[in-house]
N, C-alpha and C positions, 0 to 999 in steps of 0.2 A: 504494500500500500504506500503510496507517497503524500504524505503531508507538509509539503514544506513550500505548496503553495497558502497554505491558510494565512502565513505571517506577507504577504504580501499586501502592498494597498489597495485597498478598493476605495477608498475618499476619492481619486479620480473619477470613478463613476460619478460619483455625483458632484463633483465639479468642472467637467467637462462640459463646458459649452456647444463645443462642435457637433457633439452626438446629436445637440437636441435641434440644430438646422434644419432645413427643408431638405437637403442637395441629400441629409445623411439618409435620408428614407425610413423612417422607423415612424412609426404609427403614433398619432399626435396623444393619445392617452400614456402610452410608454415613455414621451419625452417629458414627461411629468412628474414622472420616475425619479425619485433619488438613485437606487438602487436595481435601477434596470438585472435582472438575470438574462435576461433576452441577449442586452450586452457583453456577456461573460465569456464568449465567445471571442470577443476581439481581446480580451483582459488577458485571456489568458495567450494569445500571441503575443501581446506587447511583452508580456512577462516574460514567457522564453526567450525573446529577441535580446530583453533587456540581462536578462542572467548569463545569457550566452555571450552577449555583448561586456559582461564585465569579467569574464573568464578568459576573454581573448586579449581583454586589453586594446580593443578597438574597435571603429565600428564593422561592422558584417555588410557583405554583400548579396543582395535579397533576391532571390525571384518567388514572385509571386503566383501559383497556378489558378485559375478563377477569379478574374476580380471584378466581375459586376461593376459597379460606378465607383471604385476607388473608397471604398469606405473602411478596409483596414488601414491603409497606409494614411487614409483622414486620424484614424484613432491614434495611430503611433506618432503622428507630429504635433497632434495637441496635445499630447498627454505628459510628452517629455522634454525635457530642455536639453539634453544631452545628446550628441547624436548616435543613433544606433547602428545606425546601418553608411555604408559611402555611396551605396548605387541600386537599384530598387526596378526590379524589369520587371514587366505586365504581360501574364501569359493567359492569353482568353480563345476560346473559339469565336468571339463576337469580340472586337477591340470597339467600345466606343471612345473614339480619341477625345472627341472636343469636353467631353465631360473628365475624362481620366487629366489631362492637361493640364484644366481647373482644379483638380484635387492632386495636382503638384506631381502627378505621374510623368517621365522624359524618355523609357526603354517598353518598345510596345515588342510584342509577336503576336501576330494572332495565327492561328493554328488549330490542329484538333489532335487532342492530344490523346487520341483514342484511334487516329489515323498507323497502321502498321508502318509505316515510314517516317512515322516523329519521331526527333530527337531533340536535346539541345546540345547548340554548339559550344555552350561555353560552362564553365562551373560557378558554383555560390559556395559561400558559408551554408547559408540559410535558404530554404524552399519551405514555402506557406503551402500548405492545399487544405483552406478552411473552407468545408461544407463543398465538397466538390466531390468527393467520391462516391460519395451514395446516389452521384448521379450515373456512375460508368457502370456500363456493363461486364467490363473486367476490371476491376480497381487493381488488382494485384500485377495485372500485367504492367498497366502503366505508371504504378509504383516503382516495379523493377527497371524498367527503362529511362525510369525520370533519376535513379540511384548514382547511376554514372555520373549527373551533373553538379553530384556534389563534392566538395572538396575534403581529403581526406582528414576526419575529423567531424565532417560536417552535419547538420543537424536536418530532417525535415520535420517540422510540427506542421499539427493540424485533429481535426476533430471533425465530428458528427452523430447525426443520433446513433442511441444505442440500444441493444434489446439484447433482454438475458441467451448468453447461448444455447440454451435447451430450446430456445423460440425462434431463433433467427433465422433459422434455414424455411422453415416454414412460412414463417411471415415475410421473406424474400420471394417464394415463390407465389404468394398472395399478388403482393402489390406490383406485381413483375404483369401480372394478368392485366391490370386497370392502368397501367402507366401510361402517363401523358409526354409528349414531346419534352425535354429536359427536366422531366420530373425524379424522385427516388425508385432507383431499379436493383440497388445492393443494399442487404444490410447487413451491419454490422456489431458483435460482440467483442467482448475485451479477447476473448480467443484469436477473433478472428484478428484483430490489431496484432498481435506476437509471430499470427501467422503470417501476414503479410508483410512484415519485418523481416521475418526469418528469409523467406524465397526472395527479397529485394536484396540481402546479404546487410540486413542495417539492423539493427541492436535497440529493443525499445527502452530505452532510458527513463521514461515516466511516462503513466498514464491517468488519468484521475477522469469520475466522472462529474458532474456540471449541478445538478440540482437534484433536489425531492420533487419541488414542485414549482410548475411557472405558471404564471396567467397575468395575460394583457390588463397592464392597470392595477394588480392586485396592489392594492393598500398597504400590506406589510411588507414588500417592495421597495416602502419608502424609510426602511431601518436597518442598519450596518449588520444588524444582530443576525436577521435573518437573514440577510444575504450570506453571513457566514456559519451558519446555520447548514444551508446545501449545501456550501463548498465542503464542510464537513462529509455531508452523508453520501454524498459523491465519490468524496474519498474514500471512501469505508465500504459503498454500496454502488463498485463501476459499473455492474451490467443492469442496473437499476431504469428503465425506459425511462429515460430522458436524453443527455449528448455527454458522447465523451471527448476526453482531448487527450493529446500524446507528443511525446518526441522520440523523435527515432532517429538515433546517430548510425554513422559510418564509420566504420575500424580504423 
């Protein structure tokens, strides 16, 4: 089990302005939120970025796989004054520039990174794939392919929902039947996170899961306590239906 996100801040959630913009897209009762959990998603990249960034003694070099309109790398430069990273590339099957631009994105590819002939050409520190694999229909493949372009050492985090492994396979081939165009076609257990570590040849360094319980607007939302209240039971309780997160280094 790893607890050793609990002692980290969470005050940023509720002092971040930027979250609660129009550009960021989060739902106008959530931006109400002191303590968004919705949010914890992006908390807990900033945090890896950030721990990893202080173990190296510099900043990292990021690629990003899915970024939708730039709303991680909005979170990581409001949140921090130090820099984490020196160069920050955008890997999307849909590049919208003129929005990614605006939230301070300069390294686009766009691609499909589900295509047999993807690769990248260059290496990072650091590779983001937040809430993007529960959309592939092989995650593990393009895990393993994406593993090359890290730098030896190098970390990828990232997260998604999760469902106890006794359920997974099942509830995979459910939602596999009703799926919509970019909708969730994989799911995933904390088994299956070790597994797809293991075939990508990368070492899962930490994993934790996210919450008990989220609801749009809930009211206790708006208290430190409860917010670390989940991060607890997440810890404790990772294949618990709700989202997990993880880092996964390379040797």
């Amino acid at each position: 089990m790893n607890f050793s996100h609990l002692i980290w801040d969470t005050h940023c959630l509720k002092k971040n302005q930027v979250v609660r913009n129009e550009s960021f897209g989060i739902p106008p009762r959530v931006k109400k939120i002191h303590y968004p959990i919705r949010l914890v998603r992006y908390w807990f990249m900033y945090h890896f970025l950030r721990e990893e960034s202080g173990k190296r003694g510099k900043p990292l070099s990021v690629c990003e796989i899915g970024v939708d309109t730039g709303q991680m790398k909005q979170f990581v430069d409001s949140t921090t004054d130090a820099p984490l990273y020196s160069r920050w590339q955008a890997v999307d099957c849909r590049i919208q520039k003129e929005v990614l631009l605006q939230n301070g994105y300069s390294e686009f590819v766009e691609t499909d990174i589900e295509s047999p002939d993807f690769e990248l050409n260059e290496t990072f520190d650091a590779m983001i794939l937040l809430h993007v694999l529960e959309h592939l229909k092989r995650p593990e493949e393009v895990v393993r392919k994406l593993a090359p372009a890290l730098k030896p050492g190098g970390i990828m985090i990232g997260g998604f929902p999760v469902t106890p492994n006794c359920l997974a396979a099942r509830h995979e081939r459910k939602i596999r039947i009703r799926a919509r165009k970019y909708g969730h076609v994989s799911v995933f257990s904390p088994r299956r996170v070790k597994e797809m570590a293991s075939y990508a040849g990368l070492t899962v360094e930490y994993m934790s899961g996210a919450f008990f319980m989220r609801k749009q607007g809930f009211f206790l939302e708006n208290f430190n306590w409860w917010l670390r209240f989940n991060l607890f039971f997440g810890a404790v309780f990772r294949g618990w239906p709700g989202e997990v997160y993880w880092v996964l280094r390379k040797k």
